[in-house]
Every structure is written in structure tokens, then in C-alpha cells.
Backbone as a printed PyTorch tensor [residue, N CA C, xyz], in Angstrom:
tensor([[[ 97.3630,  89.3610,  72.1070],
         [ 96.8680,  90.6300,  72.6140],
         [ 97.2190,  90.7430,  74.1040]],

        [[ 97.4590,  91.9040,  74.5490],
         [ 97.6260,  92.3360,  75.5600],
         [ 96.9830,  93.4640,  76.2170]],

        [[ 96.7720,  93.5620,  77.8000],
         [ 96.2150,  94.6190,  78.3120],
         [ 97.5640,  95.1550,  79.2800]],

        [[ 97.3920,  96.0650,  79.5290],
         [ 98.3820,  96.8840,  80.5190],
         [ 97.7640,  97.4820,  82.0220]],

        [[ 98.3270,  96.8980,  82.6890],
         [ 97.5860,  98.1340,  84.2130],
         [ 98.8010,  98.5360,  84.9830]],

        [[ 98.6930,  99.6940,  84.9300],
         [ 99.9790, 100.6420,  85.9050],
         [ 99.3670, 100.7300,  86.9380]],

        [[100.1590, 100.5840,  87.6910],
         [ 99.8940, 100.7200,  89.6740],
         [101.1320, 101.6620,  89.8210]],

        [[100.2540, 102.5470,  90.2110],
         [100.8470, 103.9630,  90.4580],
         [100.3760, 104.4760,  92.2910]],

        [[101.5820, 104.2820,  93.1500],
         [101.6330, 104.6810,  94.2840],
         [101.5960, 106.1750,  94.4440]],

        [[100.5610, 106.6370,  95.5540],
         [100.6480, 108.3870,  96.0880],
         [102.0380, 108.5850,  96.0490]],

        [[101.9750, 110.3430,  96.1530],
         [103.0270, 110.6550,  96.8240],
         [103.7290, 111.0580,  98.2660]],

        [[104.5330, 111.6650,  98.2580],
         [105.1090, 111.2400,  99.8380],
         [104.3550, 112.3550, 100.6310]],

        [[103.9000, 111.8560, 101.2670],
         [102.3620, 112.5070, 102.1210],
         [103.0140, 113.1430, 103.6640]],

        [[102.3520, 114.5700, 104.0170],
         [102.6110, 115.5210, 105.2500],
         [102.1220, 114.9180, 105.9730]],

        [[103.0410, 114.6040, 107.1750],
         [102.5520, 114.0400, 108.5030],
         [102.5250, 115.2430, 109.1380]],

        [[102.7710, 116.3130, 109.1290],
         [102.8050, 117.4190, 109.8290],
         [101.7150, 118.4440, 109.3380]],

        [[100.8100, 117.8640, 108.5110],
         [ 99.7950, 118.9100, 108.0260],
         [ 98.6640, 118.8360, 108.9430]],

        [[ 97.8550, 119.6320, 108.8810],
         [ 96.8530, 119.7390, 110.1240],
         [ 95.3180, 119.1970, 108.7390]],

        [[ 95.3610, 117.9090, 109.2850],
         [ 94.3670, 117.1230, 108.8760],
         [ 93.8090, 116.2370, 109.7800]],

        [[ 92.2790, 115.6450, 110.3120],
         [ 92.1390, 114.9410, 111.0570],
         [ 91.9430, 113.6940, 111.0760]],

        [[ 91.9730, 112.3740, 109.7190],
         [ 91.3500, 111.4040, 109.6010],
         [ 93.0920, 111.1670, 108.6650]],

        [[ 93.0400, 109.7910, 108.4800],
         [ 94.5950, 109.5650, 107.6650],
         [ 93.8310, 109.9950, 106.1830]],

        [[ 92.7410, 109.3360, 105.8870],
         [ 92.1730, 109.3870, 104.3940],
         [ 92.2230, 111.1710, 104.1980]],

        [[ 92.1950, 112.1720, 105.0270],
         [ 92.8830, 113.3640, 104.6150],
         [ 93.8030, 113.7870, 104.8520]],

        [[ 94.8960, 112.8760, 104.9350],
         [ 96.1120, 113.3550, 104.7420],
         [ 96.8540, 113.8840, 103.3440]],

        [[ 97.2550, 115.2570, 102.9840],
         [ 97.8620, 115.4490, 102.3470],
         [ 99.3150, 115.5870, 101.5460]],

        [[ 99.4490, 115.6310, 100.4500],
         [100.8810, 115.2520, 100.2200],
         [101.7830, 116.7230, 100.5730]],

        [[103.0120, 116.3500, 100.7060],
         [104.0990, 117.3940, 100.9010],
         [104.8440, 117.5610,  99.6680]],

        [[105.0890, 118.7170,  99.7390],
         [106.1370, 119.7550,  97.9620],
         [106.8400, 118.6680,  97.7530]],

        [[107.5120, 117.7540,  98.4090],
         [108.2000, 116.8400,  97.5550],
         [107.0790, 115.6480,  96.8510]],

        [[106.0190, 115.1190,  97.5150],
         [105.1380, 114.3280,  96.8810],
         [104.9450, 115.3540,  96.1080]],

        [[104.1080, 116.1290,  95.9280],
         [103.4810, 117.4680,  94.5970],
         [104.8310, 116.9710,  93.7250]],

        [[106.0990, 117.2770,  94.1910],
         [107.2250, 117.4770,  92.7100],
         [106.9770, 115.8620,  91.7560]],

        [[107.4120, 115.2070,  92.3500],
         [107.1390, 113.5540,  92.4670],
         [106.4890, 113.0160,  91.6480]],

        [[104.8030, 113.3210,  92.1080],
         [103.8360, 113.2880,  90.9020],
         [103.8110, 114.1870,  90.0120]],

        [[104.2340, 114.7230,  90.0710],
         [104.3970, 115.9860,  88.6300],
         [105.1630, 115.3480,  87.6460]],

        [[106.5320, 115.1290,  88.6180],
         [107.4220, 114.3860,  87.1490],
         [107.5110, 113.0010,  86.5870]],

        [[106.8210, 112.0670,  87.5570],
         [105.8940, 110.6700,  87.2400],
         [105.2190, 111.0150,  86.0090]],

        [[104.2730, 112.4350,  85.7930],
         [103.3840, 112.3410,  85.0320],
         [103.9260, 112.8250,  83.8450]],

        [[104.9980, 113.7370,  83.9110],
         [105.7270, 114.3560,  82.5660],
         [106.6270, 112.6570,  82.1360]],

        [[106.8890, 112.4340,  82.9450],
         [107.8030, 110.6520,  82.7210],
         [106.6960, 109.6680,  81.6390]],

        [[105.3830, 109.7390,  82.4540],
         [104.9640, 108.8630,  81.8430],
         [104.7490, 108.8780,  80.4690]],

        [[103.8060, 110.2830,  80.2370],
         [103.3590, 111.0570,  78.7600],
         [104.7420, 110.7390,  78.1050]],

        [[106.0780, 110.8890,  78.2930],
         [107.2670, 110.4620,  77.5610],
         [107.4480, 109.2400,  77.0640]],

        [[106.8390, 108.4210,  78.0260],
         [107.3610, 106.6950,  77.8070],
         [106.2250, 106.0790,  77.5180]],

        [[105.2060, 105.9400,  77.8820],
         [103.9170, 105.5390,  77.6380],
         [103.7480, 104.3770,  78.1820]],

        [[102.7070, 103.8470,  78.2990],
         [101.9650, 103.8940,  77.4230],
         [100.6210, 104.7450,  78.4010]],

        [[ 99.6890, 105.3620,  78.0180],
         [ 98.8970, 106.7350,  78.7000],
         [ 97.7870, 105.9270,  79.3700]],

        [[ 97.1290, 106.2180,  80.5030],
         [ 96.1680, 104.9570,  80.7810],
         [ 94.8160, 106.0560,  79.8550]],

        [[ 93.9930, 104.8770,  80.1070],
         [ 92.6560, 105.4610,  79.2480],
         [ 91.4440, 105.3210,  80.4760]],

        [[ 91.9890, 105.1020,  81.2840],
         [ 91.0620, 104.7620,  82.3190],
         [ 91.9400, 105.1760,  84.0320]],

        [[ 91.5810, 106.0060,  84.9630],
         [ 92.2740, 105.3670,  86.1520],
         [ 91.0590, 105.3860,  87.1240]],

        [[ 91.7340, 104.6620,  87.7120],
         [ 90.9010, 104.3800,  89.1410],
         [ 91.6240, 104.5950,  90.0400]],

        [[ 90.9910, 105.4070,  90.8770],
         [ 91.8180, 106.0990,  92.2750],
         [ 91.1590, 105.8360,  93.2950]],

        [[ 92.0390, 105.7210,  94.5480],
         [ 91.7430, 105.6360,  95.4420],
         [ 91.0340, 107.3180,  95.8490]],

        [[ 90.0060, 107.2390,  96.6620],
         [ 88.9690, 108.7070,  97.3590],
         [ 90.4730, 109.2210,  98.7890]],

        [[ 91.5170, 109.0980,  98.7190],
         [ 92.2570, 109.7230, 100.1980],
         [ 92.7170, 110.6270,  99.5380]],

        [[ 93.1270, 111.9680, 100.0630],
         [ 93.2910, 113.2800,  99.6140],
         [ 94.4980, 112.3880,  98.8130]],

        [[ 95.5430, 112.1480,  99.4070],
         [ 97.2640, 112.2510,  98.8290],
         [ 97.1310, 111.2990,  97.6220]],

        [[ 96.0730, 110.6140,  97.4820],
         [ 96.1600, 109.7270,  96.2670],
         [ 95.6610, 109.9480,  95.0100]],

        [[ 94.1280, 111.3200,  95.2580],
         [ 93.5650, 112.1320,  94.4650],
         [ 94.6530, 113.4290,  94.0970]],

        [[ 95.4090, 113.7590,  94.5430],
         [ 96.4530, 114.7300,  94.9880],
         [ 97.9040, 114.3400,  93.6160]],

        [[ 97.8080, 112.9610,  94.0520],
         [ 99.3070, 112.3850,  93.0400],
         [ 98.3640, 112.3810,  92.1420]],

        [[ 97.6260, 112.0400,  91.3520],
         [ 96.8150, 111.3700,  89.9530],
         [ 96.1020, 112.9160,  89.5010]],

        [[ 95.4630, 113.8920,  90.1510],
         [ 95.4490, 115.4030,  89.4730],
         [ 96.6700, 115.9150,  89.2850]],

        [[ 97.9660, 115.8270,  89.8890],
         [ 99.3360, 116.1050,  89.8410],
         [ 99.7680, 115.6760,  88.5710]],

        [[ 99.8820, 114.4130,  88.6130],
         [100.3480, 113.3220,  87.4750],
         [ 99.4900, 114.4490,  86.0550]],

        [[ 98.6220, 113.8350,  86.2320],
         [ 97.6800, 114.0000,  84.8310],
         [ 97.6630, 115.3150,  84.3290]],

        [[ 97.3600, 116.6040,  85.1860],
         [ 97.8110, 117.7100,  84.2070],
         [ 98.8610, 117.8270,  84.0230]],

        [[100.3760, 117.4840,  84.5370],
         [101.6130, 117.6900,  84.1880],
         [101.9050, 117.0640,  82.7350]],

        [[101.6470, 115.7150,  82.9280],
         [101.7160, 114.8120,  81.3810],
         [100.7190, 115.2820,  80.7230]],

        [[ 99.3490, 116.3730,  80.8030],
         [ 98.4450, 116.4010,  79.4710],
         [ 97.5490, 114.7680,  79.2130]],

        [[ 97.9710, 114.2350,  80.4790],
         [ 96.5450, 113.0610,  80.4330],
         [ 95.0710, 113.2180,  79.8560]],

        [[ 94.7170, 112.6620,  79.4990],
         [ 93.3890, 113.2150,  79.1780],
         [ 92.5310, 111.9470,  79.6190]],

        [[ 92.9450, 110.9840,  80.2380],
         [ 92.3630, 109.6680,  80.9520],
         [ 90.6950, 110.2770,  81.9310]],

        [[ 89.8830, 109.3440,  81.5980],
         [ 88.6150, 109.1280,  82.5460],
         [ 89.3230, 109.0490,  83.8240]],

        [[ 88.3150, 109.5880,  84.7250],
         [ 89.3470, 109.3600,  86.5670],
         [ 87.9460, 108.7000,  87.2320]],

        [[ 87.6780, 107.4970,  87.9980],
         [ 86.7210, 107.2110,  88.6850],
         [ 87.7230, 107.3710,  89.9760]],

        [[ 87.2940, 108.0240,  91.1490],
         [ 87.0900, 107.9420,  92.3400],
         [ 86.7800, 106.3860,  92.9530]],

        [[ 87.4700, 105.9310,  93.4830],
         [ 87.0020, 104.8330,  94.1780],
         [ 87.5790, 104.6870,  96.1270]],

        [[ 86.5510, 104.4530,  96.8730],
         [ 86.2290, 104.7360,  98.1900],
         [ 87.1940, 103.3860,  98.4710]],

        [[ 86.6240, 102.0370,  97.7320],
         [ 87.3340, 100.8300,  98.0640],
         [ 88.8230, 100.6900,  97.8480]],

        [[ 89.8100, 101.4480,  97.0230],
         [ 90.4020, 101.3690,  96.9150],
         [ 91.3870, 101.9070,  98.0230]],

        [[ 90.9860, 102.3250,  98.5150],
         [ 91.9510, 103.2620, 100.1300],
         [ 91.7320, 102.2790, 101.0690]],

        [[ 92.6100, 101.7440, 101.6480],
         [ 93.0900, 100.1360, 102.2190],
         [ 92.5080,  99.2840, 101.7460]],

        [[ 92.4530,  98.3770, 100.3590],
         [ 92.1350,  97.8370,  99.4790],
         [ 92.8540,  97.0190,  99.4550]],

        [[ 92.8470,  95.4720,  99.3690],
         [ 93.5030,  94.3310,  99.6450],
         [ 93.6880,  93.9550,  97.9640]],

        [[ 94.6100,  93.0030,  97.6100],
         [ 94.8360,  92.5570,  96.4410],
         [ 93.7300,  92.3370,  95.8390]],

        [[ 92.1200,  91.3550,  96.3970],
         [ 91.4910,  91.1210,  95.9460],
         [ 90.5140,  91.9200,  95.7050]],

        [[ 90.2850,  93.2000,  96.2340],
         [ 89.1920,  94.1620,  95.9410],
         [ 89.6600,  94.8680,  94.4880]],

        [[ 91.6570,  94.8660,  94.3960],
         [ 92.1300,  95.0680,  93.0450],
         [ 91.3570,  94.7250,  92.0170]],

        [[ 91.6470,  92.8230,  92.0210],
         [ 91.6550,  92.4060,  91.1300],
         [ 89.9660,  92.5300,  90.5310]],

        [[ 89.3690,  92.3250,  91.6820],
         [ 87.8840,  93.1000,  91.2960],
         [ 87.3100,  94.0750,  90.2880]],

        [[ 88.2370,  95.0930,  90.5670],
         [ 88.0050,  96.4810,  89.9480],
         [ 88.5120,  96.2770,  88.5200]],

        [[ 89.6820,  95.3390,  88.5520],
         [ 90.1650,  95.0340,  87.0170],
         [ 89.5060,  93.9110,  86.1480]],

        [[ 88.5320,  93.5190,  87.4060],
         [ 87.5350,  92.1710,  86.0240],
         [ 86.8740,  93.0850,  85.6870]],

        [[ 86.1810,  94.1070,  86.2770],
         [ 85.0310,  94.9830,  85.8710],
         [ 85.5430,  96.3050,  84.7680]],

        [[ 86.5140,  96.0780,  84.1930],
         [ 87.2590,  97.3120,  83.2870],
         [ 86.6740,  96.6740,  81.6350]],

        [[ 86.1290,  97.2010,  81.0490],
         [ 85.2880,  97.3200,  79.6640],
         [ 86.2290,  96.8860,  78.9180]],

        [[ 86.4030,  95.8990,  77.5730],
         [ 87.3730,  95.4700,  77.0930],
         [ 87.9100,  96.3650,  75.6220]],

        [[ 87.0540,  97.9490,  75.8430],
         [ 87.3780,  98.1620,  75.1660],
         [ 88.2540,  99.4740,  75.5550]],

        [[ 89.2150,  99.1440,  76.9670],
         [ 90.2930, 100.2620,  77.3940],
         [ 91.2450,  98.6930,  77.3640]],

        [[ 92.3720,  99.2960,  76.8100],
         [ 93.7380,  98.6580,  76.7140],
         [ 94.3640,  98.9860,  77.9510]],

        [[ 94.3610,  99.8060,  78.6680],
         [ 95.4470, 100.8160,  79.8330],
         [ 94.8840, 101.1020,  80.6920]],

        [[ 94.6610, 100.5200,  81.8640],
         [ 94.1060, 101.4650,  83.0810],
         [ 95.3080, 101.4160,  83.9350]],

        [[ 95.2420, 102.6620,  85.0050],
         [ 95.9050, 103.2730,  85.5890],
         [ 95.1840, 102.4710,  87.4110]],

        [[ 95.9420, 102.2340,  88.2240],
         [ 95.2300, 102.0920,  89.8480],
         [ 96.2650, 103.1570,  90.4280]],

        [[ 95.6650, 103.5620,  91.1430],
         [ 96.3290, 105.0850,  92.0540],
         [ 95.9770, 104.6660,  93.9070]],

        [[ 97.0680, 104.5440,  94.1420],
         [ 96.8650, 103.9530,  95.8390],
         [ 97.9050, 103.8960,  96.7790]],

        [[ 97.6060, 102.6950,  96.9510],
         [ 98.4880, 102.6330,  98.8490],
         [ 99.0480, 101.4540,  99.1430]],

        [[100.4190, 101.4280,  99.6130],
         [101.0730, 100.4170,  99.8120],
         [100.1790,  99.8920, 101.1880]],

        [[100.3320,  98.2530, 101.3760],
         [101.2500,  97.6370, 100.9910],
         [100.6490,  96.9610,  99.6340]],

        [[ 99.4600,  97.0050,  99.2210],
         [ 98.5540,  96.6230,  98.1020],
         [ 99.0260,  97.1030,  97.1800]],

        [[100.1580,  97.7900,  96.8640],
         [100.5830,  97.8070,  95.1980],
         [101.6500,  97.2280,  94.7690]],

        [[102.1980,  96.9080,  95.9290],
         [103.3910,  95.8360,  95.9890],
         [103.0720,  94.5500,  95.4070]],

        [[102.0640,  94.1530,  96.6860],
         [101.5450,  93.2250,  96.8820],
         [100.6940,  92.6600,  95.3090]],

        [[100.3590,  93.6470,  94.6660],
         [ 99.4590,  93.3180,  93.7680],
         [100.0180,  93.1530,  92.4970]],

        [[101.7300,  93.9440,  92.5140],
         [102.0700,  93.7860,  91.1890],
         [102.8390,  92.3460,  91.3890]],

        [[103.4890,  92.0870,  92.6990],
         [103.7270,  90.5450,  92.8120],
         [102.8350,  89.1410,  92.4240]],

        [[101.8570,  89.9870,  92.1850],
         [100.6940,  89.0770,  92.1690],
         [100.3400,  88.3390,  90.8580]],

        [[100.4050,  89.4950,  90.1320],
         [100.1390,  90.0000,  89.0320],
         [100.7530,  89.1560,  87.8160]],

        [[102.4940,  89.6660,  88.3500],
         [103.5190,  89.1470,  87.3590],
         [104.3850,  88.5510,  87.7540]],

        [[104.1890,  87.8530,  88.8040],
         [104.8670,  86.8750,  89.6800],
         [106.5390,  87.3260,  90.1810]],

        [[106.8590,  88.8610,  89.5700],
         [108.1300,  89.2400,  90.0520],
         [107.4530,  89.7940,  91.2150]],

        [[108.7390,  89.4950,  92.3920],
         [108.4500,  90.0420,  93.8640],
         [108.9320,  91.4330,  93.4460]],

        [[108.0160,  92.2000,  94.4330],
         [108.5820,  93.7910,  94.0900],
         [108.4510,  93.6890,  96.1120]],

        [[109.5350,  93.9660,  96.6310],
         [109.6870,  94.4510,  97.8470],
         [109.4250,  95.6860,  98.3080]],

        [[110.0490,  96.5900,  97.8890],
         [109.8570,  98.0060,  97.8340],
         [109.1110,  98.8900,  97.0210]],

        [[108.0380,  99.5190,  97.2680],
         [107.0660, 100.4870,  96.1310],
         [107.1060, 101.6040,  96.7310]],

        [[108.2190, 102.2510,  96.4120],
         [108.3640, 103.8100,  97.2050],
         [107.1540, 104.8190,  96.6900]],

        [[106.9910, 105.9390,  97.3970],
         [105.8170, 106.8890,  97.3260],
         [106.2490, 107.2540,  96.4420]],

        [[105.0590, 107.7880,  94.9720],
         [105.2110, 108.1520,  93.8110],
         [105.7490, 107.5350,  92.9860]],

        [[106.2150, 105.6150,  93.1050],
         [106.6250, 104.9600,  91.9590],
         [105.4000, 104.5980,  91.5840]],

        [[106.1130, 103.6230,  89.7550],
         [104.7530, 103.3620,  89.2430],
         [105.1470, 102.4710,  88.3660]],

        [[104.2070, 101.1960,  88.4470],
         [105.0320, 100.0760,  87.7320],
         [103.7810,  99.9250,  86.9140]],

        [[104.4230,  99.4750,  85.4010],
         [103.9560,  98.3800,  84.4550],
         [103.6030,  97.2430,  84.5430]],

        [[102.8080,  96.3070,  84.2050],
         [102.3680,  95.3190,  84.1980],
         [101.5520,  94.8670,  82.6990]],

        [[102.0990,  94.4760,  81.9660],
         [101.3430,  93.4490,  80.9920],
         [100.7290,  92.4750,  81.0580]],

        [[ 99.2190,  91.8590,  80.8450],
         [ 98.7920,  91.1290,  81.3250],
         [ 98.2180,  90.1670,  79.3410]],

        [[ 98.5540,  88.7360,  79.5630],
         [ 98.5790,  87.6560,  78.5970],
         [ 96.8280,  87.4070,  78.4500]],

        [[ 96.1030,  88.2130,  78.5980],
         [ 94.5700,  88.1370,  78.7270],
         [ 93.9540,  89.2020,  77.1920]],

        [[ 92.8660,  88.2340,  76.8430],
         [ 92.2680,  88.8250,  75.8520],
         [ 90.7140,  90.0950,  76.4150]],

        [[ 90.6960,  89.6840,  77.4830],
         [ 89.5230,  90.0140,  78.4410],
         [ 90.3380,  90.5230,  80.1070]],

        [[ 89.8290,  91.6450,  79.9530],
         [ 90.0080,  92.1820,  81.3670],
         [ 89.4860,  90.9130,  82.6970]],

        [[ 88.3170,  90.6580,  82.4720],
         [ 87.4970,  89.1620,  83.2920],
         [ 88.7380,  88.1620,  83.5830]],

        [[ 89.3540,  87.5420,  82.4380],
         [ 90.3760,  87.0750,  82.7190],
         [ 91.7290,  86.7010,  83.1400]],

        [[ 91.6080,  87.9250,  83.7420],
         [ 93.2430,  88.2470,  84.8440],
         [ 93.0450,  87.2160,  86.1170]],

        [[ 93.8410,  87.1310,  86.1690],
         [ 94.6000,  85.9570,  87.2520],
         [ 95.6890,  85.9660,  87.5810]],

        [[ 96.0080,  85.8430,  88.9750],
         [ 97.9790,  85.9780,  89.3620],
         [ 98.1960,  85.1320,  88.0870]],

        [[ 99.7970,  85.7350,  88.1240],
         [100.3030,  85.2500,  87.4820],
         [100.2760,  85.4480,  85.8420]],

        [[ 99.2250,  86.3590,  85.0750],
         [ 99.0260,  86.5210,  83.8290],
         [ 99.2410,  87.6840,  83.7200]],

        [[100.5140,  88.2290,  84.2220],
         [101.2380,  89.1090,  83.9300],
         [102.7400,  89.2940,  83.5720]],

        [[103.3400,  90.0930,  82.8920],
         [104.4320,  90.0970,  83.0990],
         [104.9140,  91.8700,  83.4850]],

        [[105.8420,  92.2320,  84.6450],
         [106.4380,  93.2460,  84.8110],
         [107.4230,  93.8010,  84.0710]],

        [[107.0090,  95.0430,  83.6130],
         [107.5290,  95.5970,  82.0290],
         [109.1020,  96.4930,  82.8930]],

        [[108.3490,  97.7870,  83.8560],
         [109.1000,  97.8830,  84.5310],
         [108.7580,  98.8540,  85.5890]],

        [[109.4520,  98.9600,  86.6630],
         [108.9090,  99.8520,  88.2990],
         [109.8830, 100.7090,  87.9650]],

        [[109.1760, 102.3180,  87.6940],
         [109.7840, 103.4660,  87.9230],
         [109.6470, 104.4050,  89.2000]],

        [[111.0450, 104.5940,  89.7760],
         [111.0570, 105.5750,  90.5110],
         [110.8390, 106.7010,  90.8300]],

        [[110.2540, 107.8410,  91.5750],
         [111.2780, 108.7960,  91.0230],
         [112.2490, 109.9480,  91.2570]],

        [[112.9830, 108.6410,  91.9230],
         [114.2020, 109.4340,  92.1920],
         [115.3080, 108.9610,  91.2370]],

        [[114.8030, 107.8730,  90.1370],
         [116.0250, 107.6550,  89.1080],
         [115.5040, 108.3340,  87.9440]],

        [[114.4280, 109.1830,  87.9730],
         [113.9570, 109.9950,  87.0940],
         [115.3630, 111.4060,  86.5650]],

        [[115.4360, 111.5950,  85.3170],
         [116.7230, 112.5260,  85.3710],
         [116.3180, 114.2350,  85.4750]],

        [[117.0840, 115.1390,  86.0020],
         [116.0640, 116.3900,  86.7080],
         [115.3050, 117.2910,  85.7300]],

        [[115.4370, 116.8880,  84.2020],
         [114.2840, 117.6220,  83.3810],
         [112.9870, 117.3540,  83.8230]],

        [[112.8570, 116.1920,  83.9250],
         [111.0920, 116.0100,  84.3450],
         [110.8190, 116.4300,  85.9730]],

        [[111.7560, 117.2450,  86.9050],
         [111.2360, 117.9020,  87.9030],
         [110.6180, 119.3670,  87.5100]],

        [[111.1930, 119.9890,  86.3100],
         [111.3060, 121.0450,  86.3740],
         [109.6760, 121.6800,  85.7600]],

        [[109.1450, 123.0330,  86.1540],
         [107.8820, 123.4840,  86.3270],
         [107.8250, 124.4990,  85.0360]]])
């Protein structure tokens, strides 16, 4: 048996928007396109989370409402405050505490912690986690409780800019 957790990075966020705190920073038309076609990508390929957990910063609530009505998600969304500069281990936290009876949860966040976490995870180094990618992870655990580096394997990190231009389109 296997569990799955996608770590799904915001999208590419307005430095030029008139917001005052970073946690409200919002995303720009190219993040909006981004997560849109992440989310038509995913509903295509699957597998759908049944659960996500998001980070509370506008651009990260922003990609994951983006994502999810584009693909027809129909996933639970918890809000989470900890997850907005959230270190590997506040991750792995959130994923002992996931009910063993969701196969798929979704994390919605912020580099450098999604990098960092899918390295962690499935022991492939991921260097680069561009805004709006979103990687797979299979994890060799019968129990969410039982994740540990390393009891994963990386299925695969989608871009999306190697996305092909049907899934931009509105």
C-alpha cells in the first residue's frame, strides 16, 4: 500500500501589487494562468488530492482556488497559518496528523520548503521548484504516522512551462 502527497508550489506572485505584509502578496496573470493549467493538468493525470492543506498567504490560497476550480477538484481545503514559512519539520507534522483514511493529500506553499521537503521525502534532490510546479511523491507507509525521510519515492515534478498550450487555455 501506498499513500501519495503532492507538494504543489504558489504561483508566480506581483511584486508590484500594492499589498503591505509579504503573506499578502498576490499572484500575477501569469501565476493565475499557471495555476489554472496545473489544475486542468492535474484532473488529467491524477491522481486528485482528497485532502489539501494550504498555506493562509494570499498567492498560495490564490494558486489552490485557481488550481481546484479549473480541474473540478472537489478536495477538503484546510487553511493552515503554519504552513507559510514552514520548515520541513512542521511538514512532516501536518502529514503524521492526515486520517488514514485519505490516500492523497495535496501541501500548497513556499519554497525553499517544498524543495526541501520533497528531497526529503524521496531522497531525489530536487534543486529547482519553480512557482506553480508540483511534484508527486509516493510514500512506502501503511499509516500516514509513519512517514519518514526517505519513505518515499518521486513519481514526478511537473512544470508548467513543459505543460502543452491546451491546458492554458480558458
Amino acid at each position: 500500500m501506498h499513500r501519495t502527497v503532492l507538494l504543489f508550489r504558489h504561483g508566480k506572485s506581483d511584486w508590484h501589487a500594492d499589498y503591505g505584509r509579504d503573506h499578502d502578496r498576490p499572484l500575477n496573470p501569469r501565476g493565475k494562468r499557471a495555476s489554472r493549467a496545473m489544475g486542468r493538468w492535474l484532473a488529467n493525470t491524477g491522481p486528485l488530492p482528497e485532502l489539501i492543506l494550504c498555506s493562509t498567504a494570499v498567492r498560495a490560497r490564490a494558486t489552490c482556488d485557481g488550481a481546484r476550480e479549473a480541474g473540478a477538484w472537489i478536495a477538503n481545503v484546510q487553511y493552515e497559518r503554519e504552513l507559510y514559512h514552514a520548515v520541513p519539520e512542521v511538514l512532516l507534522h501536518y502529514i503524521h496528523e492526515i486520517s488514514d483514511s485519505i490516500q492523497t493529500v495535496m501541501l500548497v506553499g513556499h519554497e525553499p520548503t517544498w524543495s526541501v521537503t520533497t528531497t526529503l521525502l524521496s531522497g531525489h534532490p530536487i534543486d529547482r521548484f519553480p512557482t506553480a510546479s508540483l511534484a508527486r511523491v509516493d510514500l512506502s507507509v501503511v499509516s500516514w504516522a509513519h512517514t519518514i525521510p526517505g519513505a518515499g519515492k518521486l513519481i514526478w515534478h511537473q512544470l508548467p512551462k513543459r505543460l502543452p498550450d491546451h491546458y492554458y487555455s480558458d
